[in-house]
C-alpha positions as CSV (number, residue, x, y, z in Angstrom):
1,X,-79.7,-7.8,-23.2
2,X,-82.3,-6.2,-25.3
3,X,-82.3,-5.5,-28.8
4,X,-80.7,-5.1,-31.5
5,X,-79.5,-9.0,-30.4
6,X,-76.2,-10.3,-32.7
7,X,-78.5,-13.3,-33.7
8,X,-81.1,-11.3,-35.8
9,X,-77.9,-8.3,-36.7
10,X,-75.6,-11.2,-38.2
11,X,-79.1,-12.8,-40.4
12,X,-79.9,-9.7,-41.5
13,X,-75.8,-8.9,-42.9
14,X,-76.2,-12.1,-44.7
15,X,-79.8,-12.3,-45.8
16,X,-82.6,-9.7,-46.7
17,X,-85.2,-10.1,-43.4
18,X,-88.5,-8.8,-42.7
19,X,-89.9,-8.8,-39.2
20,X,-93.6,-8.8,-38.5
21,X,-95.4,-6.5,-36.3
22,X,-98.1,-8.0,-33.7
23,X,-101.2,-6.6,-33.4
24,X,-102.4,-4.9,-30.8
25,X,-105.1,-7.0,-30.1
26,X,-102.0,-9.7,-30.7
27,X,-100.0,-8.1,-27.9
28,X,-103.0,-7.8,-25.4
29,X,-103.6,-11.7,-25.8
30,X,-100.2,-12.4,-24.7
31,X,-99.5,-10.2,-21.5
32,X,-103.2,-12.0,-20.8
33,X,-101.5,-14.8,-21.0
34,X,-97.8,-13.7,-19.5
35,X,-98.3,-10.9,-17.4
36,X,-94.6,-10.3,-17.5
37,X,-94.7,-9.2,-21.7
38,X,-94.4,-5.9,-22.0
39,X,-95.6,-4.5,-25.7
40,X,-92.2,-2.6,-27.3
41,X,-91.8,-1.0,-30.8
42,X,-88.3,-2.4,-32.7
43,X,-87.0,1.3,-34.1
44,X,-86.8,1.3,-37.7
45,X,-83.3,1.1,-38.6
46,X,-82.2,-0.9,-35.9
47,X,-81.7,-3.7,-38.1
48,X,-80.4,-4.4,-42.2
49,X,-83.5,-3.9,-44.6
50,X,-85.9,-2.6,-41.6
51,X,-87.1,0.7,-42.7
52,X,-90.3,1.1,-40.4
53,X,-91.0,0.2,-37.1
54,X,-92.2,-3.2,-35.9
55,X,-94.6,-3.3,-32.4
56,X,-93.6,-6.4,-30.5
57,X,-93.5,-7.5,-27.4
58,X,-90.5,-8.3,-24.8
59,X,-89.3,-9.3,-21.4
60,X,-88.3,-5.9,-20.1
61,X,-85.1,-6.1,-17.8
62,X,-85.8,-5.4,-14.3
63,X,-83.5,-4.6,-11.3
64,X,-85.4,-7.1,-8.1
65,X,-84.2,-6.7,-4.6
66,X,-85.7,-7.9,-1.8
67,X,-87.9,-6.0,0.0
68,X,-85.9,-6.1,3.2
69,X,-83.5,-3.6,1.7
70,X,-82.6,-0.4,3.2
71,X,-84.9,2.2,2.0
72,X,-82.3,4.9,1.2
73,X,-80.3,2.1,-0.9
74,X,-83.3,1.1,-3.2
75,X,-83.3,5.2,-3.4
76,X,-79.7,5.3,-4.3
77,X,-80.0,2.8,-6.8
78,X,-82.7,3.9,-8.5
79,X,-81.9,7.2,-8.5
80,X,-78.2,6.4,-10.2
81,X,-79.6,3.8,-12.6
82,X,-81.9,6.4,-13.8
83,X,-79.7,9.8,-13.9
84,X,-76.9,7.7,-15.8
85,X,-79.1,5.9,-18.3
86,X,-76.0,7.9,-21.0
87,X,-73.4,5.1,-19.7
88,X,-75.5,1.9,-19.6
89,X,-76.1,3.3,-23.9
90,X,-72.9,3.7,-23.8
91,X,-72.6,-0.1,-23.5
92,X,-75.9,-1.4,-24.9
93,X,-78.2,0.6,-27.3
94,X,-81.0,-1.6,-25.5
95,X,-80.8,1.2,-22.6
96,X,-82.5,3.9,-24.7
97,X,-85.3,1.9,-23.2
98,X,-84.1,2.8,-19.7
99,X,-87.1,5.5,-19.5
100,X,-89.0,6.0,-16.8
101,X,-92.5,5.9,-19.0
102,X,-91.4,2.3,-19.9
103,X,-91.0,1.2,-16.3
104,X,-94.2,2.3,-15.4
105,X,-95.9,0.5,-18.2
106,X,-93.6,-2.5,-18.3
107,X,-92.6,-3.5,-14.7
108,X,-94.2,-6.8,-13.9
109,X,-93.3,-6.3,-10.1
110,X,-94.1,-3.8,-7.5
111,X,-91.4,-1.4,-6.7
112,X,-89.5,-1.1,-4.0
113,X,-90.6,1.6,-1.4
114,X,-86.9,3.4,-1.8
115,X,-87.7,3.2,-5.6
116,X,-90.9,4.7,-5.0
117,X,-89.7,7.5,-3.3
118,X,-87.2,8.7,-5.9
119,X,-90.5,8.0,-8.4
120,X,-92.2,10.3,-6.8
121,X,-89.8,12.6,-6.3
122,X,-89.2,13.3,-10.0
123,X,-93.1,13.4,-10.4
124,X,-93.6,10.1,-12.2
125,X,-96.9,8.6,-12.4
126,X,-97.0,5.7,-10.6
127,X,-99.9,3.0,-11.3
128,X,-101.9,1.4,-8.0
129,X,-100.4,-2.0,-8.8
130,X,-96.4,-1.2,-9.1
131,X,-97.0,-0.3,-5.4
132,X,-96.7,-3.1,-2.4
C-alpha cells in the first residue's frame, strides 16, 4: 500500500512532523542507483501539519504476469484495472496514483503485449523500454 501509510498518519496525530522533500538531482541519484524508484510528490494535506507538497521517491505498485499469458487476458486486465481506478480509491487513497502518465514514467518492467495493446488503444505514449 502506498501513501498516506498508518505509521507516518498515527506520528503525525501525536506529534507535529515535517517531511523533507529530495531534490531532484537527489531523486535522479537514486533511480541510478535502483532503477525500480520512481520520483512521486506527497500531496499537501495528506498528512497532520503538511501544508505543501513534498517530492519523494517510492516503489510504485505493479501488476507482473508472466509473459506466457493469454494476450486478450493481460488486455482484460489492464483495461479493468484502469477504467475502475474509482473502486480501488474507494479502498486506498494510494490509487489516485493509478494514472496511466504514472505507469509510463514509473513502471520498472516491460509491459505485457495484451497491456500494450489496450495502451495503445487509449493513445498512451508508450516509451521504447516498457516494450519486450
Amino acid at each position: 500500500m502506498g501513501p498516506p501509510t498508518s505509521s507516518i498518519l498515527n506520528l503525525a496525530a501525536t506529534r507535529d512532523i515535517r517531511l523533507i522533500g529530495f531534490s531532484d538531482e537527489e531523486i535522479e541519484n537514486a533511480r541510478e542507483a535502483e532503477p525500480v524508484f520512481a520520483a512521486y510528490e506527497l500531496r499537501a494535506g495528506m498528512y497532520d501539519g503538511m501544508d505543501e507538497a513534498v517530492q519523494t521517491i517510492s516503489i510504485p505498485n505493479v501488476l507482473v504476469v508472466n509473459s506466457d499469458m493469454d494476450e486478450d487476458l493481460a488486455y482484460e486486465l489492464t483495461k479493468l484495472l484502469f477504467e475502475r481506478t474509482d473502486d480501488l480509491i474507494a479502498v486506498h487513497p494510494a490509487a489516485n496514483d493509478t494514472t496511466v502518465e504514472f505507469t509510463m514514467e514509473s513502471t520498472p518492467v516491460p509491459l505485457h503485449p495484451g497491456a500494450i495493446r489496450y495502451f495503445e488503444e487509449i493513445e498512451a505514449d508508450i516509451p521504447d523500454d516498457l516494450r519486450p
